[in-house]
C-alpha positions as a Markdown table, in Angstrom:
| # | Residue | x | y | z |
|---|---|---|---|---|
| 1 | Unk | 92.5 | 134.2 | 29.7 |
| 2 | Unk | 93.7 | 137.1 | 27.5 |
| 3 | Unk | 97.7 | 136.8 | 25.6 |
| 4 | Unk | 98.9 | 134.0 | 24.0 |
| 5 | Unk | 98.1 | 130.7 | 25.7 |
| 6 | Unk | 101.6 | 129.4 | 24.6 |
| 7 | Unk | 103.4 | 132.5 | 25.6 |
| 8 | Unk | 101.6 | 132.1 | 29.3 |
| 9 | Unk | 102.3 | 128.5 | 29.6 |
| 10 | Unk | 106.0 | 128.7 | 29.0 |
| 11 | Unk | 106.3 | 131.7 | 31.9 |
| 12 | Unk | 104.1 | 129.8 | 34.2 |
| 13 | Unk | 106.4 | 126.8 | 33.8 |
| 14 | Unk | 109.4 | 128.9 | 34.3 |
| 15 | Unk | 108.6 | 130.9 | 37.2 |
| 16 | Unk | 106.8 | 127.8 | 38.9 |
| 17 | Unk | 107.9 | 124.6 | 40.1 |
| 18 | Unk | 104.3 | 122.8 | 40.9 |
| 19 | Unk | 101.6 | 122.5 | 38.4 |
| 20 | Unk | 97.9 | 120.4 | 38.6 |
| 21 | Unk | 96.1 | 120.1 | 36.3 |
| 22 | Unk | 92.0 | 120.6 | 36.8 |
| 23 | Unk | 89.5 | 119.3 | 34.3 |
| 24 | Unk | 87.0 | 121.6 | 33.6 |
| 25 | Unk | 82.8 | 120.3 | 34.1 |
| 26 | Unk | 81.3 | 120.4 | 30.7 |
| 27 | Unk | 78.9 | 123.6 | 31.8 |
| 28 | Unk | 82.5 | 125.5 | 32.4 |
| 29 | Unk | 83.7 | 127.1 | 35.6 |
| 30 | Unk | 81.5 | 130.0 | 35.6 |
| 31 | Unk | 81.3 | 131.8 | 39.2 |
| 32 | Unk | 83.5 | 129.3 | 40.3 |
| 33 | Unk | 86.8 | 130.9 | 38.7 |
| 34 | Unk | 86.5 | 133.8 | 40.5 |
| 35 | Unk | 86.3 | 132.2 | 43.7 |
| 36 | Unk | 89.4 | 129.8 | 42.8 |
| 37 | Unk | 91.3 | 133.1 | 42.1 |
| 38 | Unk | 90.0 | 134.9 | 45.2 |
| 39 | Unk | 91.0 | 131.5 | 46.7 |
| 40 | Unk | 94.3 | 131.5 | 45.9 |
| 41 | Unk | 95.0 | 135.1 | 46.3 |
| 42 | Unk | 94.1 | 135.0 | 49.9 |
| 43 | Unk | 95.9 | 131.4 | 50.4 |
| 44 | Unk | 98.9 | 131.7 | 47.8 |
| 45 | Unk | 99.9 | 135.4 | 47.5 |
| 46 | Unk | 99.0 | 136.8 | 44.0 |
| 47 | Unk | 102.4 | 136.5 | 42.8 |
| 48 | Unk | 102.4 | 132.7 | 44.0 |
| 49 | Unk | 100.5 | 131.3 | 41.5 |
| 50 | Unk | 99.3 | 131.0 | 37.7 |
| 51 | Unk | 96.5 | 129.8 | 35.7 |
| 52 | Unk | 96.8 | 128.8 | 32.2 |
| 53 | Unk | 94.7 | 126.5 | 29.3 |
| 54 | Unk | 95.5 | 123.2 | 29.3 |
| 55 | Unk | 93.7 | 121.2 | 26.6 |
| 56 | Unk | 93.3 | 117.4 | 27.0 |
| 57 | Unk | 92.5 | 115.4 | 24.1 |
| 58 | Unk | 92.7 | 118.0 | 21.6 |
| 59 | Unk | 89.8 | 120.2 | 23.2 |
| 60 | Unk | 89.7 | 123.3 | 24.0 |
| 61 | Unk | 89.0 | 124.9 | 27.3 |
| 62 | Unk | 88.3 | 121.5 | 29.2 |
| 63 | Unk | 91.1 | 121.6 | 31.0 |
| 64 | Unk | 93.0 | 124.1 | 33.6 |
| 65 | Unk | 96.8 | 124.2 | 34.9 |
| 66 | Unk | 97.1 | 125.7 | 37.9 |
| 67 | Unk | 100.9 | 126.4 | 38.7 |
| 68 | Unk | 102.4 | 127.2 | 42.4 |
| 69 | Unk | 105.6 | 128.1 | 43.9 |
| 70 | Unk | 105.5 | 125.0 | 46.0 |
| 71 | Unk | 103.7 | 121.9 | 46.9 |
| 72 | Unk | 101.9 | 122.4 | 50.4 |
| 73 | Unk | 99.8 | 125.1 | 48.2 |
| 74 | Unk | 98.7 | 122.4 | 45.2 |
| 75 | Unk | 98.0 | 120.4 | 47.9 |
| 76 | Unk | 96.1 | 122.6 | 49.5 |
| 77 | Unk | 94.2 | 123.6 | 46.9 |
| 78 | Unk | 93.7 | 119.8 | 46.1 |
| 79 | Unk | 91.9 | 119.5 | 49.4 |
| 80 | Unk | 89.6 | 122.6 | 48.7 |
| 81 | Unk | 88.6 | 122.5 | 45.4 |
| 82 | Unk | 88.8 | 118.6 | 43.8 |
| 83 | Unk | 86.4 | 115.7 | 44.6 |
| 84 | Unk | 87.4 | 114.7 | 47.7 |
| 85 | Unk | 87.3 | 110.6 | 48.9 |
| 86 | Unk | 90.1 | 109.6 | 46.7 |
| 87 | Unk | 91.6 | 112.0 | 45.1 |
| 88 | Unk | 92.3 | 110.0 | 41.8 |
| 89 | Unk | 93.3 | 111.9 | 38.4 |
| 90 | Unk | 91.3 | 111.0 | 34.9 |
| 91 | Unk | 94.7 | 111.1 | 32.6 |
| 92 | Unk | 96.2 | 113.1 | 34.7 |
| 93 | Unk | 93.6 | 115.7 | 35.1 |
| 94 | Unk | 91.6 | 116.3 | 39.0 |
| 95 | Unk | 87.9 | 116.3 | 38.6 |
| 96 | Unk | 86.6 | 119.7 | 40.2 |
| 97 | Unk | 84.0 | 118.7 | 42.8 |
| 98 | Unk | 80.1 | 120.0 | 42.5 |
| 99 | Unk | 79.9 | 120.6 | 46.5 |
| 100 | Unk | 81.7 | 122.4 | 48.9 |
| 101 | Unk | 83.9 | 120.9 | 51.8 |
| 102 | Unk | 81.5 | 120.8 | 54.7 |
| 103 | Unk | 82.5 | 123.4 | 57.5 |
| 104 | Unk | 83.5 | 122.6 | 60.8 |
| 105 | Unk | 80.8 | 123.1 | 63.4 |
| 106 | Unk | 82.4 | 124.1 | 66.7 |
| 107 | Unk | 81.2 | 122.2 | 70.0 |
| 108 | Unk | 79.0 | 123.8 | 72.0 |
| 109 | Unk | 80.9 | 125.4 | 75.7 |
| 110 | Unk | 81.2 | 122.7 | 78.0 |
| 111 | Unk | 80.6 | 123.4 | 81.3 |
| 112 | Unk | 82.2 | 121.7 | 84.5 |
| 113 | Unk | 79.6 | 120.7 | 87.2 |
């Protein structure tokens, strides 16, 4: 994330209403990110939405916030990428789940006798 993180925090918070935040796995984000992005370009609109650091505790890079113009997208994006079952928040943060949603197998044609 290139500029200054403070400088891209502040925008992010003034041009968007809706912000998660998404704790980063210990390995990082890796191929991941740009699928999030391509994600929410395709979903969002690429002027709909922001990424910036978000440190927890005092660390670095283990945390993301993810700012949206409103909140059917966060929750969207909730659905897709966080660990689904409960979606429950470690101080705030949403764990970033290690599988993806399982895809929707259509029924077979039915036919009438």
């Amino acid at each position: 994330m290139p500029g200054n993180p403070r400088e891209m925090i502040t925008t992010a918070e003034r041009r968007f209403p809706v912000r998660i935040r998404l704790g980063v796995p210990p390995g990082g984000l890796g191929q991941r990110y740009s699928e999030i992005t391509a994600w929410l370009d395709q979903n969002c609109g690429a002027d709909s939405w922001a990424i910036t650091p978000s440190g927890v505790r005092g660390v670095l890079n283990d945390a993301i916030s993810i700012y949206f113009v409103e909140a059917t997208l966060a929750s969207a994006f909730v659905a897709r990428w966080c660990v689904a079952a409960k979606f429950e928040t470690v101080e705030g943060v949403f764990r970033m789940r290690e599988d993806e949603p399982m895809p929707r197998i259509s029924a077979g044609l039915h036919r009438t006798p």
